[in-house]
C-alpha positions as CSV (number, residue, x, y, z in Angstrom):
1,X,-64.7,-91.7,22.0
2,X,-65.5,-92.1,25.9
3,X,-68.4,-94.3,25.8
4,X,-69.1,-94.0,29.6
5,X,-70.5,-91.2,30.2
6,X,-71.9,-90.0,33.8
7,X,-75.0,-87.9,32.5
8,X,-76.4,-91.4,30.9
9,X,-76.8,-92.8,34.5
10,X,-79.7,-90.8,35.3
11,X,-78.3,-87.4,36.8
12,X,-80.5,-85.5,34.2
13,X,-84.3,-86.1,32.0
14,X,-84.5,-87.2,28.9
15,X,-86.0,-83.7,28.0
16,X,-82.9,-81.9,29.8
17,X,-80.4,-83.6,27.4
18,X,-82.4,-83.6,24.5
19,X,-82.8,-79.8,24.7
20,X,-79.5,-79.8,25.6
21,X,-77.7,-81.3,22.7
22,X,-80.2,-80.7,20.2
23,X,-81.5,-84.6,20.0
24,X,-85.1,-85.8,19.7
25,X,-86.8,-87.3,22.6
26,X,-87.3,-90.4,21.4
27,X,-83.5,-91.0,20.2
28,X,-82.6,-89.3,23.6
29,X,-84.7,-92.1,25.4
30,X,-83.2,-94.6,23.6
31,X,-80.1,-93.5,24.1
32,X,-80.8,-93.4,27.9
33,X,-82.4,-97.1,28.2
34,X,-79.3,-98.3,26.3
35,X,-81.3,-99.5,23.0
36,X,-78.9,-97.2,20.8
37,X,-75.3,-96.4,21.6
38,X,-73.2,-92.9,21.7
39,X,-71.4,-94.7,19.1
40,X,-74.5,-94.8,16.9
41,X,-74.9,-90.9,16.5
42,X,-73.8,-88.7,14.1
43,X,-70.5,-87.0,15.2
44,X,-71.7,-83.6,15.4
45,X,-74.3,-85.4,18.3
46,X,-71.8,-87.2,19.8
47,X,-69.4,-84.1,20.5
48,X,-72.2,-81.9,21.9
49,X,-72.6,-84.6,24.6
50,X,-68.8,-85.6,25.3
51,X,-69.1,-81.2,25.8
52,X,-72.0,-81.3,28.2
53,X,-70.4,-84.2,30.1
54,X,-67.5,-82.0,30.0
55,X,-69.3,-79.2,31.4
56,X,-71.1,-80.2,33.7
57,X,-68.2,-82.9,35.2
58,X,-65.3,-81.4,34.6
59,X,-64.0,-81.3,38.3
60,X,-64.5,-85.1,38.6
């Protein structure tokens, strides 16, 4: 699984990709200040965000 994803740097809220993917805030935060890794979510979690890094980088 890509582990290095561009939406973790900062591009979007913590409320934007917890709404997104369907993740609480607080796991969402954690997940943004790098105290939990992508790696650490269930897979059905870590697909909806590999999708909305998809999305919204595909031309990158």
């Amino acid at each position: 699984m890509k582990t290095d994803l561009k939406i973790l740097d900062g591009h979007l809220t913590t409320y934007q990709i917890s709404q997104a993917i369907d993740l609480r805030i607080e796991t969402t935060k954690d997940l943004l200040d790098k105290k939990i890794a992508i790696t650490d979510l269930d897979e059905t979690t870590q697909n909806k965000l590999l999708a909305l890094e998809e999305a919204l980088y595909k031309d990158d």
